[in-house]
N, C-alpha and C positions, 0 to 999 in steps of 0.2 A: 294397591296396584296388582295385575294378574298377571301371571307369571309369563312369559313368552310362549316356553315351552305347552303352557297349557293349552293358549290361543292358537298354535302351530294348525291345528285342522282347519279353523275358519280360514286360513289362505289356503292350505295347501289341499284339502279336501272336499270342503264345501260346494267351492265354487262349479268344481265340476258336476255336483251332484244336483247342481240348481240348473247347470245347462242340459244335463240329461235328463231332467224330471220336467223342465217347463222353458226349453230352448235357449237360447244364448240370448241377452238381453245387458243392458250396463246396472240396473233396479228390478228389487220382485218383489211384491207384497210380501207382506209380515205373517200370511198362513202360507206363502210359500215354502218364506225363509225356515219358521217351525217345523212345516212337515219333513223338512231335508233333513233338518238338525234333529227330528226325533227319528228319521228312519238310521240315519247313521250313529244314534246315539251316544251322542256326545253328551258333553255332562251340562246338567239344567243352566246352571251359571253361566253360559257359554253366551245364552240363548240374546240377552241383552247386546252381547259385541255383535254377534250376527246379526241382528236386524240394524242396529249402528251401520254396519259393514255394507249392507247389500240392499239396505229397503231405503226407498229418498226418505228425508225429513220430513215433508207431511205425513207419510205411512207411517214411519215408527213414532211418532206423536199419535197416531189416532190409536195406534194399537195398544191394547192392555195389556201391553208390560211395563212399558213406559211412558207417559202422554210428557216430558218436559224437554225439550227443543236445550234447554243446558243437560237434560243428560246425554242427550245424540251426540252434543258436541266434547261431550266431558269424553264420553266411548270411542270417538271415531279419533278423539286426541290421542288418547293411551296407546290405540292399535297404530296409530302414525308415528309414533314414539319411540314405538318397541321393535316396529319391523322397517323404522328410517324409512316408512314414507311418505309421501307429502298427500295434501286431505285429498288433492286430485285423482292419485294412485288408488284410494280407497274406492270401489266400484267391480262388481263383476267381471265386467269385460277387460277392466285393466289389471285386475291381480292373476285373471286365468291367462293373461301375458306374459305374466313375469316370468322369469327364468328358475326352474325347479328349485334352484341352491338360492335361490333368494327366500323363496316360501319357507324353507325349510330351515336354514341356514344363515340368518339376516347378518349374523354376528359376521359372517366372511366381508362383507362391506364394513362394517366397524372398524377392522386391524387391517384393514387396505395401505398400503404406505400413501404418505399425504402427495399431492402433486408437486411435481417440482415448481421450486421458487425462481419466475421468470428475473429477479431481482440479484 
């Protein structure tokens, strides 16, 4: 499993760099996704969470990194996993939402105190 801290730029950096290179969009092809991730030069390993992350599931199945629909979902688990959010959150348009301290900082929702007990 990859470490959070490593994945940190596919939420908190990416996303912008895919809206400023090819607009604002909720999916972007998989030579989008690469060209973003090799201008900002992030590290190769990466490259698989990011197209998980922001290209639909028939894109990153056609693409030659990965062509198997259980690794999209193995990928888009882990990063839902790691930064508590659910598969719907996973998308462009909805992570360049999110709140700075969540992209960055996921763990501040972990040790949130729990809701009070209406009971």
């Amino acid at each position: 499993m990859m470490r959070r801290r490593h994945l940190r730029p596919l939420l908190a950096v990416l996303p912008w760099e895919l809206q400023m290179s090819f607009g604002g969009t909720r999916v972007y092809t998989y030579g989008q996704v690469r060209r973003c991730h090799e201008k900002l030069k992030l590290k190769p390993d990466l490259l698989a969470f990011a197209a998980a992350a922001y290209c639909s599931e028939e894109e990153f199945t056609r693409s030659a990194q990965a062509n198997s629909t259980e690794i999209f979902a193995r990928l888009r688990s882990e990063l839902c996993e790691l930064f508590n959010l659910d598969s719907r959150d996973l998308n462009a348009e909805r992570v360049r939402s999110m709140p700075i301290k969540q992209a960055w900082n996921p763990s501040a929702f972990e040790h949130s105190p729990p809701p009070d007990n209406p009971h």
